[in-house]
N, C-alpha and C positions, 0 to 999 in steps of 0.2 A: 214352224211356229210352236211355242211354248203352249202346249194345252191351260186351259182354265176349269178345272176340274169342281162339278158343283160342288154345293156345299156338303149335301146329304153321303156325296161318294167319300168326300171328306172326314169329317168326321164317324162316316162309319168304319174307315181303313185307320183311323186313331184307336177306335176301340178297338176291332180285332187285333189290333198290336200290340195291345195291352195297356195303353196309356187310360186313365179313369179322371184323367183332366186336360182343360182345349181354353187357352185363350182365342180371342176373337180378333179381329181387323173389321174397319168398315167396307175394305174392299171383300175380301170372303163373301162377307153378307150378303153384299151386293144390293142393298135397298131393300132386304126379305124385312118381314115383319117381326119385329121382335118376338111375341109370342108364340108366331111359327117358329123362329129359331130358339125358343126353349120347348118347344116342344121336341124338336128334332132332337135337342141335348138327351132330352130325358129318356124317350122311344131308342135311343145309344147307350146310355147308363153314365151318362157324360158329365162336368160338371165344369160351368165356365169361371176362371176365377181375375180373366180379365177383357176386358174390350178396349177398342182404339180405332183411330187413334186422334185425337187433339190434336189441327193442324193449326198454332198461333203464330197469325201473320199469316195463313191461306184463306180466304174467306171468311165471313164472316164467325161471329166465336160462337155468338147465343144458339142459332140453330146447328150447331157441330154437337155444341154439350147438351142439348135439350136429347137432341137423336142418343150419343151415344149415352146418357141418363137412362133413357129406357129402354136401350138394351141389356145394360149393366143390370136394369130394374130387374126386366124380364126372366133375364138370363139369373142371375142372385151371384151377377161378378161385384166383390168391391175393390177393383182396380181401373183404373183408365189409363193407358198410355196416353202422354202427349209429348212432342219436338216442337221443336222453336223452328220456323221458319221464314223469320227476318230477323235484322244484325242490330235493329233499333231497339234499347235495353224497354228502354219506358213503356212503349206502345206495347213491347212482350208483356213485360210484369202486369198490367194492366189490364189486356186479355185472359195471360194466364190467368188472374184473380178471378176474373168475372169467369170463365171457365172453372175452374175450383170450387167457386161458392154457388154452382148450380150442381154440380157434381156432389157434393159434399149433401148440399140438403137431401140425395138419397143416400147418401152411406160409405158415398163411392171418393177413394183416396186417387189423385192422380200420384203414376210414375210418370218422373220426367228423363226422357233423354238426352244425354250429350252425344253428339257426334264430330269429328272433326273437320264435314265436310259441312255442317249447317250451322245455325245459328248461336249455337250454345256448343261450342267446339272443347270444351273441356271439362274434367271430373268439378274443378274448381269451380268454373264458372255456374255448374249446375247444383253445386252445393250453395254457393249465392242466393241463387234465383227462388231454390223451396226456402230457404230462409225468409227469404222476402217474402213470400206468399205465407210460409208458415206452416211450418212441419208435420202440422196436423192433416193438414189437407195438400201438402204435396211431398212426396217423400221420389229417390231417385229413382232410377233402371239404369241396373248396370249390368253395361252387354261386353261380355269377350271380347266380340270383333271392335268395338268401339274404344275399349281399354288398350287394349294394343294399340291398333292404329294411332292411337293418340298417344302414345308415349309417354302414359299417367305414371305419374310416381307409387312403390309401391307402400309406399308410409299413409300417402294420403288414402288410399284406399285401406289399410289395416286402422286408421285412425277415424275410421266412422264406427257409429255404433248401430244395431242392426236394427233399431226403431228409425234410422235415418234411408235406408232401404226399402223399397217399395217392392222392388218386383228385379229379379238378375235375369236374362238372356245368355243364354249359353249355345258356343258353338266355334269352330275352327276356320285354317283359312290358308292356303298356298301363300307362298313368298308373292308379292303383289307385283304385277306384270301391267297394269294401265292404270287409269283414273282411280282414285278413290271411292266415289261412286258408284262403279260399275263393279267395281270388287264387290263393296257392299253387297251389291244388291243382288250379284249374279255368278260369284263365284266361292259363297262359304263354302264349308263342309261342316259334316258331322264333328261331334267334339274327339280329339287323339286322333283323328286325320291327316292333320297340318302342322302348320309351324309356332301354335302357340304355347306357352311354357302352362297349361292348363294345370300339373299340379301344382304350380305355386301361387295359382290365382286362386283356385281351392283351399291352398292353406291361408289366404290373408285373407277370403270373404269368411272361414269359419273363424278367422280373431275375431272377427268382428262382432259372433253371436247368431248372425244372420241364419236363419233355419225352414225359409219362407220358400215359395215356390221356384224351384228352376225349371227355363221355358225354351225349348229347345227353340230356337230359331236361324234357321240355318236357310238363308235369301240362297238359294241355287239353280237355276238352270237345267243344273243336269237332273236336280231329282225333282224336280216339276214335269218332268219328260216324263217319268216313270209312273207306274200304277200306284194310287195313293198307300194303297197297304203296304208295296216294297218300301217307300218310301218313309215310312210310318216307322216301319219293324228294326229298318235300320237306325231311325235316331234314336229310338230308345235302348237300342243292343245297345249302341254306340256311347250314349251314355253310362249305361251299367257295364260296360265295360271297363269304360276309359276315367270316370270319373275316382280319382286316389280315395278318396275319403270313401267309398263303398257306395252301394249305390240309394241318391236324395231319397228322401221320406215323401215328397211330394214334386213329382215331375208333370212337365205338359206338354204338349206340342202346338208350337204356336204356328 
């Protein structure tokens, strides 16, 4: 079995690693109280600069964004991830909206995801969608492992401009041996690990301007197994090592 490692062992093995920023997930939290979980940031020297995630088309919308509203409050994140999880365009735009304009009234911008195995399966499609909502209030997240596996163009990614980014994920990935999914979710690696071409996604996110948080997020198995501080020590080596452009002005571990 995969340990579930609390939060507090968490975030405390972020900061002994050196990291001085931690986005959030609903699962992590686990239902903690928002003010305890800034409290825990601050007793760490922590600083969260996002929470998640907006599941539209999983339940209901209002109480998803009302919750993660005030953790984002609590916390002084102003990002929210959210995914599209159904293929019906309208009934998304329409949640999403209502999702955004409760998030928005505190301060908080969603990232939105594309993935190629959910609802919004392409860079394209998710460039749509914040337009639709409105740039102001929903800007993308763009993930390594997602850009790849999608077989995004690399024009359309050098052709955004970096107010159209919200939030990048970064992180590697073995030549892909089953499902989509289960890659996903259970076999990244660290970033200069695997098989992605990571200096040249480096060199098209800096056309772009882009200079905003990268968040390591690396879905794996194997280093869920391990003690949160190995586990820690290494993404951010791993970044400063492997990352071409020297290493981000502001990195996190997600």
């Amino acid at each position: 079995m995969i340990p579930a490692w609390p939060l507090d062992d968490v975030l405390a093995a972020a900061a002994v690693a050196g990291f001085r920023d931690v986005g959030l997930d609903d699962l992590t939290v686990a239902g903690a109280d928002p003010e305890e979980v800034a409290a825990l940031l601050r007793s760490h020297g922590l600083v969260c600069t996002d929470v998640g995630v907006l599941r539209v088309g999983a339940g209901e919308i209002r109480p998803q964004a009302e919750g993660l509203a005030a953790l984002a409050s609590a916390t002084g994140a102003d990002v929210c991830i959210a995914a599209l999880y159904t293929p019906t365009p309208a009934e998304a735009l329409a949640h999403l909206r209502t999702g955004a304009a409760l998030l928005g009234d505190v301060g908080v911008r969603i990232a939105l995801e594309f993935a190629p195995y959910g609802g919004l399966p392409t860079l394209a499609d998710a460039i749509d969608v914040c337009a639709a909502v409105g740039w102001d209030r929903c800007g993308l997240l763009v993930d390594t492992w997602h850009f790849f596996r999608s077989d995004e163009p690399w024009s359309l990614l050098r052709s955004l401009d970096a107010d159209q980014i919200a939030l990048v994920h970064v992180n590697d990935a073995p030549a892909p041996e089953r499902d989509l999914v289960y890659e996903s979710r259970f076999r990244r690696l660290p970033v200069g690990s695997g098989t992605f071409a990571i200096g040249e996604f480096a060199d098209a996110l800096a056309s772009t301007g882009y200079d905003g948080v990268l968040s390591n997020e690396v879905l794996s198995s194997a280093l869920r197994r391990r003690p949160p501080v190995d586990g820690a020590r290494e993404l951010l080596a791993s970044l400063h090592r492997s990352w071409p452009l020297g290493p981000p002005s502001t990195v996190e571990m997600n």
